[in-house]
KOLLUMDREN-729521 format. One line per 4 residues: number of its first residue (from 1); their letters; for each residue x negated, y, z of C-alpha. Coordinates in Angstrom, 3 decimals, always signed. Layout:
N
NUM) A) X/Y/Z | ...;
//
This chain:
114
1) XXXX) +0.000/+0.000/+0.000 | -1.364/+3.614/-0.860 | -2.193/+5.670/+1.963 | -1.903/+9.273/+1.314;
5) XXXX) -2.811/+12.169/+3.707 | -1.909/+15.802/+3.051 | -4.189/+19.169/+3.895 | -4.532/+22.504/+2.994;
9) XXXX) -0.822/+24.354/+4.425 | -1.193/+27.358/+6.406 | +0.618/+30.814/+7.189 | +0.075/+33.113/+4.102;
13) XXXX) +2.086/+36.407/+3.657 | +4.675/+36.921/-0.002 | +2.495/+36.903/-2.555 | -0.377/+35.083/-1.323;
17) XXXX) -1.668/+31.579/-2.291 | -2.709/+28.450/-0.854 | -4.084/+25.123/-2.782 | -2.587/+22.067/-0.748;
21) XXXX) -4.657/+18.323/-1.336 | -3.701/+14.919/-0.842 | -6.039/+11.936/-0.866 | -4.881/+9.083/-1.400;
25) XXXX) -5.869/+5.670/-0.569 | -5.945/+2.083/-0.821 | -4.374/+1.752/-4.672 | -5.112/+2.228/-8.374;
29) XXXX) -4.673/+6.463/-8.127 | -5.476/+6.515/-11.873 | -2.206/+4.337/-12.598 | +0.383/+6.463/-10.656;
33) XXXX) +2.393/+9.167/-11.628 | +1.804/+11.758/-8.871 | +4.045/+13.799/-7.221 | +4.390/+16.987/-4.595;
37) XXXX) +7.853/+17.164/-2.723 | +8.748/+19.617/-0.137 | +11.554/+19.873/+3.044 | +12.393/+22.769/+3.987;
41) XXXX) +14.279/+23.238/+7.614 | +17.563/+21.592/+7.030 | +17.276/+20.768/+4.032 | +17.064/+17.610/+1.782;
45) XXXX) +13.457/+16.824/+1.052 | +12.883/+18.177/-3.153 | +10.507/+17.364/-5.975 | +8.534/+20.055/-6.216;
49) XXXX) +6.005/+18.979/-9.313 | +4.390/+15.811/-11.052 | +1.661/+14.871/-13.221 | +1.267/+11.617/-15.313;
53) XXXX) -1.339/+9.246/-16.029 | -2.310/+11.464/-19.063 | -2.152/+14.974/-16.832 | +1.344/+16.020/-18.689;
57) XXXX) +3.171/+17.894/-15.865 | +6.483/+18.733/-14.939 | +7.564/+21.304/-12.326 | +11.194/+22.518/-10.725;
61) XXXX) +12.256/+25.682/-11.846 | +11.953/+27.447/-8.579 | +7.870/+27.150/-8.922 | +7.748/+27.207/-12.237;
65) XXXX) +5.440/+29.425/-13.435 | +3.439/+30.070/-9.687 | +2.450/+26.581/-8.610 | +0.300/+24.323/-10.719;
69) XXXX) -0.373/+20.178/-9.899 | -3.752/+19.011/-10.850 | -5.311/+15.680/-10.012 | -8.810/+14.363/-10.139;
73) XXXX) -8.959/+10.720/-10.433 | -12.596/+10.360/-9.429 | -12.014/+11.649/-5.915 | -8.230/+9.831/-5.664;
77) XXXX) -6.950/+13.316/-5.178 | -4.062/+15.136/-6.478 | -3.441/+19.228/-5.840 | -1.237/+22.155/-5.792;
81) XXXX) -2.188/+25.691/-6.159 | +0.448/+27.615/-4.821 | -0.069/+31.111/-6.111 | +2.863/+34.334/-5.501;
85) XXXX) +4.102/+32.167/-2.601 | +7.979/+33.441/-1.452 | +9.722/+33.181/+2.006 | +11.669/+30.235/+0.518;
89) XXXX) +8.748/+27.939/-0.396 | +8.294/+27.737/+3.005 | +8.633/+23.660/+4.155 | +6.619/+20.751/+5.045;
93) XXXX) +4.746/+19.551/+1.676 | +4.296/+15.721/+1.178 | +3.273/+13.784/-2.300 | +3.849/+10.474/-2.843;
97) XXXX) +4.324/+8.224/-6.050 | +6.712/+9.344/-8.193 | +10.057/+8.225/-7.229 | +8.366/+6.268/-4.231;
101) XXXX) +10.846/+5.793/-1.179 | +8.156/+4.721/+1.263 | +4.868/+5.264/+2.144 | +5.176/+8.706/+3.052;
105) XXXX) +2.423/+11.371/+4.820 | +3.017/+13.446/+7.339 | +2.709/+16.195/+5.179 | +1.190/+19.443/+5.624;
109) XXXX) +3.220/+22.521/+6.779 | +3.539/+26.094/+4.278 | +4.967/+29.233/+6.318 | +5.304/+32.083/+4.046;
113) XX) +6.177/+35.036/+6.468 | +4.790/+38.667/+6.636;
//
């Protein structure tokens, strides 16, 4: 089972950035299809972004645009640069496997807040 640990959250004010990481271990990382999700306070937890095997990416609308995914298969690592960050992208940020439901982080915590 992949293991995947989350870093890089932080309190930033509006407009600033942040670049989250998550290494992963314990499977193939070059064969997944990575993904960032996010939960904010009472919310359900959302997709935020993935990338492919062949680095094609895909983001949600509301990030579209500010946040880019990146991976690096060497190091078993996949990113997020957060850039412009808003009040509501505040939430605990996990990845996973695409579409995974288990195997879950304990994801790393974004407070955007002046």
């Amino acid at each position: 089972q992949v293991h995947l640990v989350e870093s890089g959250g932080g309190l930033v004010q509006p407009g600033g950035s942040l670049r989250l990481s998550c290494a992963a271990s314990g499977g193939i990382f070059s064969l997944y299809i990575m993904a960032w999700y996010r939960q904010a306070p009472g919310k359900q937890r959302e997709l935020v972004a993935f990338i492919t095997r062949d680095n094609t990416t895909i983001y949600a609308d509301s990030v579209k645009g500010r946040f880019t995914i990146s991976r690096d298969n060497a190091k078993n690592t996949v990113y997020l640069q957060m850039n412009n960050l808003e009040p509501e992208d505040t939430a605990v940020y996990y990845c996973n496997i695409f579409r995974a439901v288990e195997g879950w982080g304990r994801g790393t915590q974004v407070t955007v807040s002046s």
